[in-house]
PASEZA-532314 format. One line per 8 residues: for each residue x, z, y of N, C-alpha, C. Coordinates in Angstrom, 3 decimals. Atoms other than C-alpha are relative to their C-alpha. Last residue first. Example, Ala and Ser with C-alpha at 12.3 -4.5 7.8 and 13.67 -1.06 7.14 Angstrom:
BEGIN
-0.820:-0.060:-1.190:13.670:7.140:-1.060:-0.770:0.730:1.090 | 0.890:0.000:-1.190:12.300:7.800:-4.500:0.900:0.000:1.200
***
This chain:
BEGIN
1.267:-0.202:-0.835:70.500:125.290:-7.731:0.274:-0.453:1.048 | 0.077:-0.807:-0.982:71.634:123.401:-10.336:-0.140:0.059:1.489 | -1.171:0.366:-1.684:70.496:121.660:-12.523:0.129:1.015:0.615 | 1.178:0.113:-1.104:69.283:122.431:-16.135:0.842:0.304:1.116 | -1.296:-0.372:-0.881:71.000:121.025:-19.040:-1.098:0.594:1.357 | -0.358:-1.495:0.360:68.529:120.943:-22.125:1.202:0.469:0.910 | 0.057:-0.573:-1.053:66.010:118.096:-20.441:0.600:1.803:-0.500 | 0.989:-0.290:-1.208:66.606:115.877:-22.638:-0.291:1.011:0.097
-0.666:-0.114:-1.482:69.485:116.399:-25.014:-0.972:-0.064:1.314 | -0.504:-1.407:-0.200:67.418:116.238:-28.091:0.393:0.758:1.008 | 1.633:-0.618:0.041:66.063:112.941:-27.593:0.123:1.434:0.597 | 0.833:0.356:-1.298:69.420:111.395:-26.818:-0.918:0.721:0.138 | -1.148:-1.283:-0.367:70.720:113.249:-30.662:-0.477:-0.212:1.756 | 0.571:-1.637:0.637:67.596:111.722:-32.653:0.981:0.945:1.462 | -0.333:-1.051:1.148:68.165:108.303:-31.187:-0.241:1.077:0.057 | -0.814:-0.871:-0.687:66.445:105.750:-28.526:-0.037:1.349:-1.535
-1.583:0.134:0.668:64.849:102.932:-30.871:0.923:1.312:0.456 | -1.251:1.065:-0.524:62.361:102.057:-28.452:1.102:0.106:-0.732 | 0.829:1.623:0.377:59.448:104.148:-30.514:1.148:-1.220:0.507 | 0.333:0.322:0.991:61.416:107.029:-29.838:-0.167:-1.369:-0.803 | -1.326:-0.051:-0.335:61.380:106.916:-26.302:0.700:-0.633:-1.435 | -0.148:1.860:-0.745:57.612:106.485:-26.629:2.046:-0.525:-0.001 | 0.350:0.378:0.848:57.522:110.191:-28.248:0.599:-1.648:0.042 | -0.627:0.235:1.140:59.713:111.570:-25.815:-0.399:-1.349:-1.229
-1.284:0.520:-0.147:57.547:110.334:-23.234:1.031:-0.416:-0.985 | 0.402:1.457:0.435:54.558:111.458:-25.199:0.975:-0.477:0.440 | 0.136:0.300:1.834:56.103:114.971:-25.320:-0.093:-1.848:-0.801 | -1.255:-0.286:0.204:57.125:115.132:-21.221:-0.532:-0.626:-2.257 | -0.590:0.943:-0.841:53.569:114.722:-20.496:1.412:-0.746:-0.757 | 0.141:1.309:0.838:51.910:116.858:-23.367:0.427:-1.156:0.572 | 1.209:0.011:-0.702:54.349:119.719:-21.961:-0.772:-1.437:-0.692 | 1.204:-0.449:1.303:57.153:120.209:-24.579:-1.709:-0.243:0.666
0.060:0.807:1.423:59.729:119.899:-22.091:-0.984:0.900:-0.968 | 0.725:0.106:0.073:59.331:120.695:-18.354:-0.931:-0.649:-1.729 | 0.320:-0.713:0.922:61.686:122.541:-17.007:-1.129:-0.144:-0.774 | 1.165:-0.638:-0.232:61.156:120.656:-13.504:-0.412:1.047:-1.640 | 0.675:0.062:-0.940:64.435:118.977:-13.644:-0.931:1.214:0.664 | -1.093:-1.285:-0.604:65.579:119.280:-16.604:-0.436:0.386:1.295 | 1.167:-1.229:0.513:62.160:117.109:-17.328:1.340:1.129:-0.270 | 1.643:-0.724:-0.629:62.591:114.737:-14.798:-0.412:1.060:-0.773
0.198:-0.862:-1.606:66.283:114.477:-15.171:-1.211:0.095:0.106 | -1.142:-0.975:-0.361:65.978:113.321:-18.598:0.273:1.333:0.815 | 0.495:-1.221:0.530:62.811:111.175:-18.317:0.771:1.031:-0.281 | 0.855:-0.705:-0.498:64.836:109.220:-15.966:-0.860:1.444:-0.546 | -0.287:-0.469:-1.065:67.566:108.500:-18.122:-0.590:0.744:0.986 | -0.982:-0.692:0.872:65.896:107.585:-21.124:0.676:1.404:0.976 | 1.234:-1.326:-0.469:63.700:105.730:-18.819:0.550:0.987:-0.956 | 0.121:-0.174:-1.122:67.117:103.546:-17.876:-1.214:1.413:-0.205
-0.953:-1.015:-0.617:68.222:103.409:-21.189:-0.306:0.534:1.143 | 0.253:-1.328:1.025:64.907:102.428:-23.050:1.090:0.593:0.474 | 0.091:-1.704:-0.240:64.133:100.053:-20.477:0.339:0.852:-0.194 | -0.018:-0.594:-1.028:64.785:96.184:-21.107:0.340:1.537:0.799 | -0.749:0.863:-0.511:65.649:95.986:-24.590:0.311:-0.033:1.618 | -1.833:-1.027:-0.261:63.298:98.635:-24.889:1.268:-0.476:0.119 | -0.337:-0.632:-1.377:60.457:96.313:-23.561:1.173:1.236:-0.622 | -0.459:0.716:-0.931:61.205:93.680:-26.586:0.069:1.255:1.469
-1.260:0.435:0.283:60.428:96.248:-29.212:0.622:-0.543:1.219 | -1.016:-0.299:-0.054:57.521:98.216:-27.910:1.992:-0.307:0.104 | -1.229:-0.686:0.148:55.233:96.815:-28.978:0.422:-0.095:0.661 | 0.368:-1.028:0.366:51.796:94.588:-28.714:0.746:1.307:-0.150 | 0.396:0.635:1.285:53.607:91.180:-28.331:-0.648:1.244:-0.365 | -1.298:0.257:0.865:55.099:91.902:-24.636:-0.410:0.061:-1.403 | -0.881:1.533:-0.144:52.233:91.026:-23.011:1.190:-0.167:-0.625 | 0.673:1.259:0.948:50.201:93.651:-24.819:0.457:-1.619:0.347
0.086:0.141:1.393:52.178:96.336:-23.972:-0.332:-0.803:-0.435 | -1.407:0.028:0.166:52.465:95.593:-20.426:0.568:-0.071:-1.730 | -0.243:1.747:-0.392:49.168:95.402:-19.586:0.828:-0.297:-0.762 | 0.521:0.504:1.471:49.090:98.899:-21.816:-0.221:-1.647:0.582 | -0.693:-0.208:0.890:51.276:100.417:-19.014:-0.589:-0.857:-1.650 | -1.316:1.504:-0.447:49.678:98.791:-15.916:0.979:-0.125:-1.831 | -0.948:-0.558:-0.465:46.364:100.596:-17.217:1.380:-0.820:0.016 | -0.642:1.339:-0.659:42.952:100.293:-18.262:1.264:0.863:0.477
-1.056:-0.095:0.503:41.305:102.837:-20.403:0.764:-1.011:0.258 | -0.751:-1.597:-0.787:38.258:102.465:-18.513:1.014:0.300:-0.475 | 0.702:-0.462:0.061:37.422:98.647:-19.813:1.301:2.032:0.624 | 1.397:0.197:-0.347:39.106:95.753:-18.617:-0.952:1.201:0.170 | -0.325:0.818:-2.016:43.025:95.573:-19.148:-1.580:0.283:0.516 | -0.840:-1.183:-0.753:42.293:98.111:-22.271:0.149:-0.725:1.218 | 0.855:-1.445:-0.405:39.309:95.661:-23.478:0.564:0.978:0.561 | 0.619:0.330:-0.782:41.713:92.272:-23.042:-1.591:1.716:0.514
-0.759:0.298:-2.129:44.370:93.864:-24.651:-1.224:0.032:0.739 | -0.651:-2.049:-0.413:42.017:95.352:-27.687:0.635:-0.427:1.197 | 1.041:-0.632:-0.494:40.789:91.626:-27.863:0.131:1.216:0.620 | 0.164:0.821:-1.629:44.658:89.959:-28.070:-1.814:0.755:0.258 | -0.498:0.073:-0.988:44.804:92.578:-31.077:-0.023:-0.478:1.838 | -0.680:1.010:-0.393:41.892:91.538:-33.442:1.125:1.112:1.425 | 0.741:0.208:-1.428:40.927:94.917:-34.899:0.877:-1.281:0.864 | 0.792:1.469:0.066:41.234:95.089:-38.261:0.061:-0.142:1.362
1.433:0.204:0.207:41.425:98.871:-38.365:-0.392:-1.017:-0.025 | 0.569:-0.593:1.402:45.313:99.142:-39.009:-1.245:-0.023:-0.525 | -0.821:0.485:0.754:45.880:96.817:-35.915:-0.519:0.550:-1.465 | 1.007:1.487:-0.122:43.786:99.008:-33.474:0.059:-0.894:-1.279 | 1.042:-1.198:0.559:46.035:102.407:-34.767:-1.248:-1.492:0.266 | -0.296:-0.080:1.773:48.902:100.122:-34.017:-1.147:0.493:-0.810 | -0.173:0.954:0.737:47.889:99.066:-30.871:-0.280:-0.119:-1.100 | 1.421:0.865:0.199:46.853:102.265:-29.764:-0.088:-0.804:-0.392
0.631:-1.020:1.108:50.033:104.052:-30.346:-1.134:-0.491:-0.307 | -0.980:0.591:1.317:51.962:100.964:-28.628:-0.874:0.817:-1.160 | 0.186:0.876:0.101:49.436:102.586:-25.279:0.711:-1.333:-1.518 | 1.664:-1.005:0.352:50.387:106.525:-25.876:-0.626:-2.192:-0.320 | 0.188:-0.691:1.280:53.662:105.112:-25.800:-0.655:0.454:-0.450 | -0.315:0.931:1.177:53.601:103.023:-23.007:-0.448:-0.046:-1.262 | 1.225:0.922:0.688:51.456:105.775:-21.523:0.717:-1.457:-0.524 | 0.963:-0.196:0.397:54.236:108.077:-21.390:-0.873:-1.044:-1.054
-0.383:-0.025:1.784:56.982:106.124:-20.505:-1.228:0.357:-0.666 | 0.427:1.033:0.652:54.888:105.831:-17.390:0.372:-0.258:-1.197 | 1.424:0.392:0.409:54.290:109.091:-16.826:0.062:-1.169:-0.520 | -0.278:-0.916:0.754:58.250:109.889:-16.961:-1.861:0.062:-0.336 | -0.073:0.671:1.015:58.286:106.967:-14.500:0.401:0.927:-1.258 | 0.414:1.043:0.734:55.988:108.450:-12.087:1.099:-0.781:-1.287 | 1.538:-0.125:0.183:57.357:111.844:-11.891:-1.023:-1.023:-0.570 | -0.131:-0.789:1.321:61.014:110.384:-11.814:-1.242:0.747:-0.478
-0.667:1.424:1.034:60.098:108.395:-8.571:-0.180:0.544:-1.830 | 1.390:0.908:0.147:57.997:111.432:-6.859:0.496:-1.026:-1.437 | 0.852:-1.174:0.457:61.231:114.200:-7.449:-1.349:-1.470:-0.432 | -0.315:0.242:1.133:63.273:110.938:-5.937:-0.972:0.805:-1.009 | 0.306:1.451:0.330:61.501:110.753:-2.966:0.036:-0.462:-1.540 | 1.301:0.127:0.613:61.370:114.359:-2.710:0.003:-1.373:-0.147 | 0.522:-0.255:2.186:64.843:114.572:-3.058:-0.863:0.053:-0.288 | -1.027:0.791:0.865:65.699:114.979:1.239:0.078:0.462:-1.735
-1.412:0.444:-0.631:62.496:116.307:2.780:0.591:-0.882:-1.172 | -0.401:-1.202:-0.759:59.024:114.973:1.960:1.402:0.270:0.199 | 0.716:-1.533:0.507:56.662:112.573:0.430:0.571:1.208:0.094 | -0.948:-1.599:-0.226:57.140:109.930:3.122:-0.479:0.896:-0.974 | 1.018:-1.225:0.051:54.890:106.807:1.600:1.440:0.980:0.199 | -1.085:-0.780:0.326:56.334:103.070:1.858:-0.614:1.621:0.573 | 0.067:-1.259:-0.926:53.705:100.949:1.167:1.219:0.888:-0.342 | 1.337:-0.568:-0.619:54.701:98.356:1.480:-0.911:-0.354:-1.192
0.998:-0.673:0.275:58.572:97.692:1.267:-1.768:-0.056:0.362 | 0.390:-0.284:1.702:60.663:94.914:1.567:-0.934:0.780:-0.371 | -0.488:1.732:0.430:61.640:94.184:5.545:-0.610:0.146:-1.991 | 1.649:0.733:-0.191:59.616:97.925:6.270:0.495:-1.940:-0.225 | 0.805:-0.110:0.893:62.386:99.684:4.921:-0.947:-1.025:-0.207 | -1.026:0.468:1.161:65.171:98.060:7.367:-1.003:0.302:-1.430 | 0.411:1.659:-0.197:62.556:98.997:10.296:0.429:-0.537:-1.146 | 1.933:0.475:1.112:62.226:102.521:8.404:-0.344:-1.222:0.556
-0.188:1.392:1.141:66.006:103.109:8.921:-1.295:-0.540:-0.160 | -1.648:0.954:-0.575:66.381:105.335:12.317:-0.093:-1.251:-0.765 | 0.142:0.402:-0.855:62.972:107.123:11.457:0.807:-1.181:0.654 | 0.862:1.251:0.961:63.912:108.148:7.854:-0.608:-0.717:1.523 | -0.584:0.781:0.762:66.633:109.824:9.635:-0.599:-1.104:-0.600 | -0.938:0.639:-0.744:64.702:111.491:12.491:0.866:-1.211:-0.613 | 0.646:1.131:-0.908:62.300:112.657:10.042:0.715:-1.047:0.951 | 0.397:-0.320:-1.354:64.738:113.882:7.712:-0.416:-0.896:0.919
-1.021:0.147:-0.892:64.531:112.796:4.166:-0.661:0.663:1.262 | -0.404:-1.414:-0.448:62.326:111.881:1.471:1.389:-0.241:0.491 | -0.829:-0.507:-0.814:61.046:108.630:0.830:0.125:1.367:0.492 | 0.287:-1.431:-0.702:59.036:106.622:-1.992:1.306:0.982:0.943 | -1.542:-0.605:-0.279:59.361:103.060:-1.543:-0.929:1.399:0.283 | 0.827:-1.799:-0.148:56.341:100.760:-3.227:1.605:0.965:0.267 | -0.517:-1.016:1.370:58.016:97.338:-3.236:-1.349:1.280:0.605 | 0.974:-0.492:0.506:55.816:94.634:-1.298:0.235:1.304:-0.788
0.084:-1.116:-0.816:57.759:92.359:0.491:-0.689:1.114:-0.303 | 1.279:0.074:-0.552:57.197:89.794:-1.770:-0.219:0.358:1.488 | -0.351:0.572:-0.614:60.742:89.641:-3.278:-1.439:-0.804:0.731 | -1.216:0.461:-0.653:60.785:92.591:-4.022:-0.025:-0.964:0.705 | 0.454:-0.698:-1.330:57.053:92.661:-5.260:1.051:0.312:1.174 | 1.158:1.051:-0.587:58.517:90.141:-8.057:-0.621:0.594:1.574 | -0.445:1.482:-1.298:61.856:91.939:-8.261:-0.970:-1.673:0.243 | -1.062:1.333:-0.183:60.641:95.055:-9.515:0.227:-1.169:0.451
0.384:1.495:-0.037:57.863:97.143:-8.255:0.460:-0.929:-0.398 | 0.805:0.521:1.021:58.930:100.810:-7.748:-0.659:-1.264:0.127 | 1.204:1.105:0.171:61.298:102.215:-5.174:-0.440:-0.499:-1.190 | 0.446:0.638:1.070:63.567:104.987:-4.589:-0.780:-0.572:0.057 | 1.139:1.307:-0.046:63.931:105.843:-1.254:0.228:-0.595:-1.186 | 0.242:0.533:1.384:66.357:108.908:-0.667:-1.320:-0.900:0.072 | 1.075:0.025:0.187:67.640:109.430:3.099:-0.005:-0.432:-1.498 | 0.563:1.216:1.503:70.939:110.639:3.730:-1.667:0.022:0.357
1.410:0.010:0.506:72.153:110.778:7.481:-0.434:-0.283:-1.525 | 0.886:1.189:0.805:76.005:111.260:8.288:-1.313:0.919:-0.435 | -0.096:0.866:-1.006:78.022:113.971:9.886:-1.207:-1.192:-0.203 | 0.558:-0.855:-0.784:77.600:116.549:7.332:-0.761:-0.735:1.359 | -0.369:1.339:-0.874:79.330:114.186:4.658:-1.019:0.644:1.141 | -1.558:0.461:0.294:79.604:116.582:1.492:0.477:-0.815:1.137 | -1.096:-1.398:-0.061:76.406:118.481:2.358:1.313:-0.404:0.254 | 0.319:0.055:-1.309:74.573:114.976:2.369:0.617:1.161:0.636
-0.439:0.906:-1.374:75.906:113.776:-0.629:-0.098:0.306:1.757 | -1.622:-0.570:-0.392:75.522:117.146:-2.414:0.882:-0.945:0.908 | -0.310:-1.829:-0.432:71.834:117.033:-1.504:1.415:0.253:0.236 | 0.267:0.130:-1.454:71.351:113.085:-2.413:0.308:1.139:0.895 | -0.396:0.578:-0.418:72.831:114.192:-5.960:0.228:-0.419:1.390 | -1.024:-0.568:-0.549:70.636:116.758:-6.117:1.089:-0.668:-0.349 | 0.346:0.146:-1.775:67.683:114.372:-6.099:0.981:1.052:0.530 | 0.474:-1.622:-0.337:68.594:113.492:-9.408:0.333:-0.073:1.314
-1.061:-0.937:0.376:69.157:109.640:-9.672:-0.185:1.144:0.319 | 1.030:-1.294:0.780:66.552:106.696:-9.156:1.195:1.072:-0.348 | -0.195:-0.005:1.369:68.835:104.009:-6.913:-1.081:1.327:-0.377 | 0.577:0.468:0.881:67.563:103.646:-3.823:-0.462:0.335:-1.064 | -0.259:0.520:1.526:69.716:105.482:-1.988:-1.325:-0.080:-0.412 | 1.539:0.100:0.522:69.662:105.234:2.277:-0.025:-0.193:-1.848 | -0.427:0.552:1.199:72.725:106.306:3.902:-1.328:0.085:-0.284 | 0.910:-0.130:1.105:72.353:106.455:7.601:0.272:-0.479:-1.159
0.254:1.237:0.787:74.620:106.266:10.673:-0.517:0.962:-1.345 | 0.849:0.577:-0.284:75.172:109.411:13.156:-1.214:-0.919:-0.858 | 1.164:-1.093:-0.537:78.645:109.729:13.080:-1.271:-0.349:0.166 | 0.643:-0.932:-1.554:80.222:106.662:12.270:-0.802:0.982:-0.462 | 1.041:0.500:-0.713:80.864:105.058:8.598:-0.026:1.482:1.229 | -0.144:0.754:-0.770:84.355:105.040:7.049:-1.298:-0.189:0.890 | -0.554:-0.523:-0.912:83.771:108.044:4.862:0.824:-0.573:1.025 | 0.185:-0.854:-1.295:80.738:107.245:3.638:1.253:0.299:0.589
0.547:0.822:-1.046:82.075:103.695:1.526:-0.175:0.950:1.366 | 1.780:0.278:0.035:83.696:105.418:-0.712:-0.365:-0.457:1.550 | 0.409:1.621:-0.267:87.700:104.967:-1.382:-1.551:-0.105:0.207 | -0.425:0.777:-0.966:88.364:108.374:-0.306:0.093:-1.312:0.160 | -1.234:0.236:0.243:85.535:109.876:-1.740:0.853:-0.542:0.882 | -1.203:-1.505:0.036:82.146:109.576:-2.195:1.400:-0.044:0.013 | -0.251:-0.501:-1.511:79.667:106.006:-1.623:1.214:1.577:0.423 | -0.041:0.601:-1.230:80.449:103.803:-4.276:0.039:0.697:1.243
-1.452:0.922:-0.236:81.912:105.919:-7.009:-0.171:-0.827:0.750 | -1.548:-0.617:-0.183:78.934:108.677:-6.184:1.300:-0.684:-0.007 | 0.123:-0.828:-1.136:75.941:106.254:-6.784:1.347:0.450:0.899 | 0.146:1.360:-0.886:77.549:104.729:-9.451:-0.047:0.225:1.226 | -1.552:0.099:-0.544:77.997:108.282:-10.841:0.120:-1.546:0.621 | -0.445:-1.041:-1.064:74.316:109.055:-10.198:1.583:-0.623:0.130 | -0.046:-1.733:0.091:72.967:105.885:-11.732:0.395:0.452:0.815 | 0.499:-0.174:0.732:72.252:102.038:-11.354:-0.477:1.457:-0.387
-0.589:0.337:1.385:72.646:100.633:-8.169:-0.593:0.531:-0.924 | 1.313:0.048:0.687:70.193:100.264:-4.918:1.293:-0.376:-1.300 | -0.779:0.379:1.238:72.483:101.201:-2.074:-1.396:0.386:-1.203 | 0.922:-0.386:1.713:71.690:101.122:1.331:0.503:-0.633:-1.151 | -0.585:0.872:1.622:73.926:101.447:4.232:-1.177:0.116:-0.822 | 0.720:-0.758:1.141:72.387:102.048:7.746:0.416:-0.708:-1.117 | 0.699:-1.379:-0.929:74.955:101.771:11.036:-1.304:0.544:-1.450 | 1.400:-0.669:0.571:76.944:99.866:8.365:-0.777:0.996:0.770
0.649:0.572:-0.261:80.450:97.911:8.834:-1.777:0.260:0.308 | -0.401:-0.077:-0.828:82.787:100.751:8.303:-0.848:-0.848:0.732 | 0.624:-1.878:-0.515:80.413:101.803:5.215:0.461:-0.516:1.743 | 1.365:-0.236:-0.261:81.305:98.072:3.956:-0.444:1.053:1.011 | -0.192:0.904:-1.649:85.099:98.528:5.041:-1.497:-0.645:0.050 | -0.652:-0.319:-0.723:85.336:101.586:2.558:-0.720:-1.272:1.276 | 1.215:-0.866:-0.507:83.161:100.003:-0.097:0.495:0.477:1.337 | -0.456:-0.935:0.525:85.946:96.937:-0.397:-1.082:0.948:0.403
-0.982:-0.706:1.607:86.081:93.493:0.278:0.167:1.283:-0.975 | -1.629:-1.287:-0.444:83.289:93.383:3.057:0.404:-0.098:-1.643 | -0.554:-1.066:0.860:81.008:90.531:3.268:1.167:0.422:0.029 | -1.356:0.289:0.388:78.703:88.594:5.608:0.178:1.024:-0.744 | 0.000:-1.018:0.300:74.983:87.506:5.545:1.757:-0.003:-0.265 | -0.505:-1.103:-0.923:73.597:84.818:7.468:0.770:1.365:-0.025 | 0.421:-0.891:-0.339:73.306:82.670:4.505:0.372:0.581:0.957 | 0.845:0.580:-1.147:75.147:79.898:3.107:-0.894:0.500:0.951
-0.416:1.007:-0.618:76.035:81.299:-0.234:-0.641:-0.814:1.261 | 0.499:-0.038:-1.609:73.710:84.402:-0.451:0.686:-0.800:0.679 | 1.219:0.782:-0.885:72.880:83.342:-4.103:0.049:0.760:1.356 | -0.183:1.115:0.030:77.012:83.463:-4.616:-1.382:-0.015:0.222 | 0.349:-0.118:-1.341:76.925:87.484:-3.915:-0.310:-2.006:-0.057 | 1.532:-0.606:-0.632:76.683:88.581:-7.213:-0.275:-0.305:1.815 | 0.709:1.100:0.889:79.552:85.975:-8.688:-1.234:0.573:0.352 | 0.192:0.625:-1.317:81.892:88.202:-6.386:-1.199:-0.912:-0.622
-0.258:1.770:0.440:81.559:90.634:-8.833:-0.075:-0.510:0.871 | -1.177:-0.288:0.869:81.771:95.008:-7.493:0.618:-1.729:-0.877 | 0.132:0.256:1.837:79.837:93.517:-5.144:1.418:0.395:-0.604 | -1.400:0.012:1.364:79.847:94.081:-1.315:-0.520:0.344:-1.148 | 0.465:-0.545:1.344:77.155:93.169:1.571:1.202:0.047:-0.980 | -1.192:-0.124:0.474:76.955:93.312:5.513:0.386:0.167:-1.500 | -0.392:-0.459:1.904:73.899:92.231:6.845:1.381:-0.078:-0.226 | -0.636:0.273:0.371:72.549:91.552:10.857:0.653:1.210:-1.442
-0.674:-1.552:-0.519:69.165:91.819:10.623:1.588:-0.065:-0.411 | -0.853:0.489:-0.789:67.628:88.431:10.533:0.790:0.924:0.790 | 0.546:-0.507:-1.294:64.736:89.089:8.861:0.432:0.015:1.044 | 1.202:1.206:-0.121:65.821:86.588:5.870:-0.781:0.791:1.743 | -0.687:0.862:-0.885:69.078:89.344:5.831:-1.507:-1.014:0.972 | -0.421:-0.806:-1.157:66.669:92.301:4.952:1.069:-1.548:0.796 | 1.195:0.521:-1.045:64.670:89.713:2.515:0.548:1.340:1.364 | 0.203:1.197:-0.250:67.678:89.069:0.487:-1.074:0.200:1.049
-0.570:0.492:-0.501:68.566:92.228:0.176:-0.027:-1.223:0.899 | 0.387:-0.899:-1.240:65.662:93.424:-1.229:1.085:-0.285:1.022 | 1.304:0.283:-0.557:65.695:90.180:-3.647:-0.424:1.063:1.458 | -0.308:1.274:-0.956:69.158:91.161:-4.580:-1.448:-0.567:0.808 | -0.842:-0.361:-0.934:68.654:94.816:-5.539:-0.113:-1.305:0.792 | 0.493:-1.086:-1.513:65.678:94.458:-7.418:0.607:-0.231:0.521 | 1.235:1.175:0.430:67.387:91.653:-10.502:-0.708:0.908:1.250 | 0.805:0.637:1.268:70.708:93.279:-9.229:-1.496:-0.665:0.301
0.559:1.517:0.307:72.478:93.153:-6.401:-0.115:-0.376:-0.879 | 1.025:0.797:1.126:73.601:96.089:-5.845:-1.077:-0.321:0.225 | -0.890:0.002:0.844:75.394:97.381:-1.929:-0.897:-0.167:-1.229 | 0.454:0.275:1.443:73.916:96.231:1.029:0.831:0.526:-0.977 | -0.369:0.764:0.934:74.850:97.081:4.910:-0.665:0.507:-1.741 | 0.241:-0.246:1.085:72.939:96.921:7.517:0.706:-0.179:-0.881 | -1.205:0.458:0.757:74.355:96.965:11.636:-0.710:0.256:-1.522 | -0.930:-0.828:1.273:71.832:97.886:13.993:0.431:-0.931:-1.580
-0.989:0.178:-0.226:71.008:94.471:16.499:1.050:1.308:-0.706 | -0.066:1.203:0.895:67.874:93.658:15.082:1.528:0.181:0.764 | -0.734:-0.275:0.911:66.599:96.861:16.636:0.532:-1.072:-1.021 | -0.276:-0.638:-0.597:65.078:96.166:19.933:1.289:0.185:-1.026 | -1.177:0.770:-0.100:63.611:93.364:18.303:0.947:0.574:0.554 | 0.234:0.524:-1.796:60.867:94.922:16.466:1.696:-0.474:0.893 | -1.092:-0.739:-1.376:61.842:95.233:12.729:-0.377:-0.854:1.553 | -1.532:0.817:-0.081:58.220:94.101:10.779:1.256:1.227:1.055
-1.113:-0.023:-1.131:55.465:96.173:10.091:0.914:-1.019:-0.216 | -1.313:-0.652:0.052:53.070:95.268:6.974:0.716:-0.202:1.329
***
């Protein structure tokens, strides 16, 4: 993996969430010794950078002012939008020039109206995949769309966390990729919980069926996953079921894509987490615009 060459250890970064991902990517952009600028909607999210090289701005506004490349790794679109839009948002204190980099997973026309809305300024989209073990590895998987020039300016700041980080094209293909894979991966959760059960009904020792899906051609991160969490479902929707809820959403308004056997098992899996009749429904019956 690249590192930032030293030429560039003197552009300005700033951070915004610091969650269970967020902070770990953070953490290893300061650890590189790039100077960091970071704000929390809690101050209680910045306490593991007590002692640290890393300073902080009170307000998004005087982040952005601080930030030749901001990145922001929150939760949704309007997150997204109430940190960086507006007159309290972070873009409209940052120089000409300077780079917004989002993270976060959120329709890729979002990144579009950001970048329309702020003419002056660079977006790049970089969603990432790996959570905060490969985070804090260096290791995420960052997919990126954007303008060359743009994704050019930030890709030392990428390369502190990421690898591999894969260009898949302009600004929203990053995201387009992101929502692709995790609209598969619901999927095979749910195709994988299906197997369980259908194992289960035949006698079939469980912990074996793991060890033959981790092993034999029907291997897959998604049925790892199943079988570490007790064979179900239950415990990972606790985790997930809003977030891929979300995703599968926009991925299949998106690309018009409901009823396909992709999109179906999704649903299906969605389901299985508890997610309700009326959620279900609502996927993918708004369709974006153009």
């Amino acid at each position: 993996m690249t590192t930032p060459d030293a030429g560039n250890r003197s552009l300005r970064v700033g951070f915004v969430g610091l969650g269970s991902q967020g902070l770990p990517m953070a953490r290893r952009i300061v650890d590189a010794g790039l100077p960091t600028t970071l704000w929390a909607r809690r101050s209680q999210s910045l306490a593991p950078f007590a002692g640290s090289a890393a300073s902080y701005a009170a307000t998004p506004v005087e982040l952005g002012a601080a930030s030749d490349v901001l990145c922001i790794c929150v939760v949704d679109d309007r997150d997204v939008e109430q940190v960086l839009a507006g007159p309290e948002g972070a873009m409209r204190a940052m120089a000409p020039g300077s780079v917004v980099v989002i993270h976060s997973t959120v329709h890729p026309r979002t990144c579009r109206n950001l970048q329309d809305a702020y003419p002056e300024l660079l977006v790049v989209d970089a969603p990432v995949s790996g959570g905060a073990g490969r985070a804090e590895e260096g290791t995420l998987l960052v997919m990126v769309g954007g303008d060359g020039g743009a994704v050019a300016r930030c890709r030392h700041v990428l390369d502190t966390f990421g690898d591999p980080i894969v260009v898949v094209g302009e600004l929203g293909a990053g995201q387009e990729a992101k929502l692709l894979n995790n609209t598969l991966f619901t999927a095979q959760l749910g195709l994988a919980a299906e197997a369980f059960e259908l194992a289960v009904a035949r006698g079939l020792a469980p912990e074996a069926v793991g060890t033959i899906l981790s092993s034999g051609s029907a291997q897959s991160y998604a049925a790892d996953l199943v079988a570490a969490f007790g064979c179900s479902l239950d415990r990972l929707a606790e985790m997930t079921a809003s977030l891929l809820t979300k995703d599968v959403s926009i991925f299949t308004a998106l690309t018009d894509a409901r009823g396909t056997p992709m999109t179906s098992a999704a649903e299906s899996a969605l389901r299985r987490m508890g997610v309700d009749d009326m959620a279900i429904a609502a996927i993918g019956a708004a369709r974006p615009d153009a």
